[in-house]
C-alpha positions in Angstrom: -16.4 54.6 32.7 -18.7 55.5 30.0 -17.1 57.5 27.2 -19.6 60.1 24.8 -18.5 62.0 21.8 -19.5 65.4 23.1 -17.8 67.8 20.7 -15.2 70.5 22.7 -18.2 72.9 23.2 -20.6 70.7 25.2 -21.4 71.8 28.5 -19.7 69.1 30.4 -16.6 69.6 28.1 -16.6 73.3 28.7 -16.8 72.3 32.9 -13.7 70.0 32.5 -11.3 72.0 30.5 -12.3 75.2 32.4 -10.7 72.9 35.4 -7.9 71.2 33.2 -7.2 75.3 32.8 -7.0 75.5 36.5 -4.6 73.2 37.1 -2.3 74.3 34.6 -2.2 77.8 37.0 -1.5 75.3 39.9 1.4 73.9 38.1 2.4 76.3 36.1 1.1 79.4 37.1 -0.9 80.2 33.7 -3.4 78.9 31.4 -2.5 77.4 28.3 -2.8 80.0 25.5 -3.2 77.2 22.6 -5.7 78.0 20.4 -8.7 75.9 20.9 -12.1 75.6 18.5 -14.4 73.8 19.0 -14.4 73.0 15.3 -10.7 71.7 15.8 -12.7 68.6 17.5 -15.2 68.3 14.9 -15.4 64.6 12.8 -13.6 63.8 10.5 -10.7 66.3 11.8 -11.4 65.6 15.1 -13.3 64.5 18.1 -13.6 65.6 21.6 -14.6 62.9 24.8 -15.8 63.2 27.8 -16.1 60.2 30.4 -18.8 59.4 32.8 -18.9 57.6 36.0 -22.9 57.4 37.2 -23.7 59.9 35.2 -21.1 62.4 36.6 -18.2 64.2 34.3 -15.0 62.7 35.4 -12.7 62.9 32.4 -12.0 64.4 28.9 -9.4 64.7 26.1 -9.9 64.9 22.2 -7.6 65.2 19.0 -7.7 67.1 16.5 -5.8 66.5 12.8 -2.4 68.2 12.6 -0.6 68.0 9.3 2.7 68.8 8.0 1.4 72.3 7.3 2.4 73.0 11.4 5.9 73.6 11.8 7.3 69.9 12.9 4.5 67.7 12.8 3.9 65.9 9.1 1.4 64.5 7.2 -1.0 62.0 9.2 -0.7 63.8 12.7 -3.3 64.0 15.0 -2.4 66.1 18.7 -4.2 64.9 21.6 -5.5 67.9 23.8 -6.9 68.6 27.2 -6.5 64.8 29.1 -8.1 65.0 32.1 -9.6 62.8 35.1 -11.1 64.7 38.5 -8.7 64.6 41.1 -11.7 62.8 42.9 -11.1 59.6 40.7 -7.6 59.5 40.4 -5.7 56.8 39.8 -8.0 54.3 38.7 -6.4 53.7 35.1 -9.2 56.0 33.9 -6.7 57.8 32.3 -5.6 55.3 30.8 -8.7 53.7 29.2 -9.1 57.2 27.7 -5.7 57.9 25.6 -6.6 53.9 24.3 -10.0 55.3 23.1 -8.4 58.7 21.8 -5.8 56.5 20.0 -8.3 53.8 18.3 -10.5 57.0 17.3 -7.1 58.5 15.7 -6.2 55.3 13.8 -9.4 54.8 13.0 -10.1 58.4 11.3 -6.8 57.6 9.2 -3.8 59.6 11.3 -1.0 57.8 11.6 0.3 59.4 14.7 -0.6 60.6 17.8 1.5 63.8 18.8 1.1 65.9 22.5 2.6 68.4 24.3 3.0 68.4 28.3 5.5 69.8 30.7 7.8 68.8 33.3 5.2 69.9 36.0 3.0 67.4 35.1 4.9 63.9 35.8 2.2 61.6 36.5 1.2 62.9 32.7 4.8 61.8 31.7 5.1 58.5 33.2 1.1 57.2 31.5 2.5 58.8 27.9 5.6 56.9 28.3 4.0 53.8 29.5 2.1 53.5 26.8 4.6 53.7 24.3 5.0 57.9 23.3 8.7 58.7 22.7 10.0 62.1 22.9 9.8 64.2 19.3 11.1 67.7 18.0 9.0 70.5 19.9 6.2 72.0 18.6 3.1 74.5 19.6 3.2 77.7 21.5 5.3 76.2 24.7 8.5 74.6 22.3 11.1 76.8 23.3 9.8 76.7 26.9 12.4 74.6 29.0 9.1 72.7 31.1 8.1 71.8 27.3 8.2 68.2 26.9 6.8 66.8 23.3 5.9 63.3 22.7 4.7 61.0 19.9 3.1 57.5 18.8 3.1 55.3 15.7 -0.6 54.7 15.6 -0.9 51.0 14.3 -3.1 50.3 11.1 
């Protein structure tokens, strides 16, 4: 998989997180309400990814800089946002090879920790997280008092 820097407002970023949005109705029978700029992805606060196999948009996910100045999150946060892989190329550690980018791109820009929110709905999201080392933190976002609401962190390494 090739991974670009597209920025959150790219046309092949707006295609994937239009259908991240979609499956969130299939889950959960709503779209997220987050707030979501595309300045949120924007370097040095930021960046936004989208991955390509033969030229087609198969996957996406960003993070954006969160500080102490959100209620529980501190100083050094960064929260990843809209992971996503086609249903069509599922299950090929794509996934996988990008939350590793996301989390080089993180340490790299300085953040000390990786931060996300997902939901009990979302399982196969649970069990990458959690493989890869994310540990369960206080709640935070729009969805923490929502009992599907499952918050997650990572020590970024320097």
């Amino acid at each position: 998989m090739e991974l670009r820097i597209t920025g959150y407002d790219h046309p092949d970023a707006v295609t994937l997180t239009a259908a991240v949005q979609q499956e969130y109705i299939a889950r959960y029978g709503d779209i997220d309400i987050t707030e979501m700029e595309a300045e949120h992805f924007a370097a040095p606060h930021g960046v936004f990814v989208v991955g390509y196999l033969d030229g087609a948009a198969v996957a996406c996910g960003g993070w954006r800089a969160k500080d102490g100045d959100h209620p529980f999150l501190r100083d050094g946060d960064a929260e990843l946002k809209r992971m996503f892989v086609v249903p069509q190329v599922r299950g090929r550690g794509l996934a996988r090879v990008l939350l590793r980018h996301l989390e080089g791109s993180a340490a790299a820009a300085g953040r000390r920790r990786l931060v996300l929110e997902t939901g009990t709905e979302q399982p196969e999201a649970v069990a990458l997280y959690q493989s890869e080392g994310y540990l369960p933190i206080t709640k935070f976002g729009v969805y923490r008092e929502a009992p599907e609401c499952i918050c997650l962190g990572k020590e970024l390494g320097a």
